[in-house]
N, C-alpha and C positions, 0 to 999 in steps of 0.2 A: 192767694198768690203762690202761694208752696204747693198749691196743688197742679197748677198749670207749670212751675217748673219741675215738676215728677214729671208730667207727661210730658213735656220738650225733650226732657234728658232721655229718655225710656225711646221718644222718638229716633233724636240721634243714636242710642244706639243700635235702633234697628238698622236705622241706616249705615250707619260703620261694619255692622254685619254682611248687610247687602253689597256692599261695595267690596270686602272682605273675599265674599264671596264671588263676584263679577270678577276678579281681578286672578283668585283660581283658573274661574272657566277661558278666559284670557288666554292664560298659561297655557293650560292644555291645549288650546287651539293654535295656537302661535307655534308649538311646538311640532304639531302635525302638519304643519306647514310644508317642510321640507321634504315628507313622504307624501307627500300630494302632486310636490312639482316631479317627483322623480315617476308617480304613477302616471301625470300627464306624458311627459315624456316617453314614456313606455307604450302611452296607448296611438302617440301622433307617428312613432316609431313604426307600429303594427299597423295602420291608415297607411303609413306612405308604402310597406310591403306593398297590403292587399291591392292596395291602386297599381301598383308598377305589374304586379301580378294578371291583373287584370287587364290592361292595355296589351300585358301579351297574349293573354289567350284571344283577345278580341281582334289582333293583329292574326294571330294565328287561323282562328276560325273563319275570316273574310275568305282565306285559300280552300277551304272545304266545303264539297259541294253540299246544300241542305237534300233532307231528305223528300220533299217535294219534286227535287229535279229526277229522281230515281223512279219514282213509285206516282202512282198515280193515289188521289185521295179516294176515298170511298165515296160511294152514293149515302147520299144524306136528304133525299127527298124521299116520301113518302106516298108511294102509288094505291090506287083501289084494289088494286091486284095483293101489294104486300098487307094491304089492313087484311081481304077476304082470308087471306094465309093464317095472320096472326092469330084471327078471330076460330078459324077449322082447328088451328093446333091449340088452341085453348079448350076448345069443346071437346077436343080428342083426349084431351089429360085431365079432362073434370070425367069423363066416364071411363 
């Protein structure tokens, strides 16, 4: 009987440590609380910039012509004529 209350007691007091302990880590978090809500606010802050920022260049940019309307795109197809090309200037620069 005296041995099962050594180890009840020994139990509780791990437990009184842990709780001890849990109640620390509590603290420090509860604590950092208020620099969390001030960094939220800092970052919903910097979202609604970039957004406002952004509606205007995208307002902006609807009045500017793209570069498609200017210039014509390049040839992106590949003729017999441009391989025979490739294939002479490659033989040309291996001798």
């Amino acid at each position: 009987m005296r041995k099962t209350l050594t180890e009840h007691s020994h139990r509780l007091n791990v437990i009184e440590a842990t709780i001890a302990s849990l109640k620390t880590d509590v603290g420090v978090l509860l604590s950092s609380v208020p620099v969390m809500n001030e960094r939220l606010d800092n970052l919903e802050a910097r979202v609604a910039a970039l957004e406002a920022r952004s509606q205007a260049h995208t307002a902006s940019s609807c009045r500017t012509p793209s570069l498609s309307m200017s210039a014509p795109a390049p040839r992106r197809t590949i003729s017999p004529r441009s391989i025979t090309r490739y294939w002479s200037a490659s033989d040309l620069a291996k001798s």
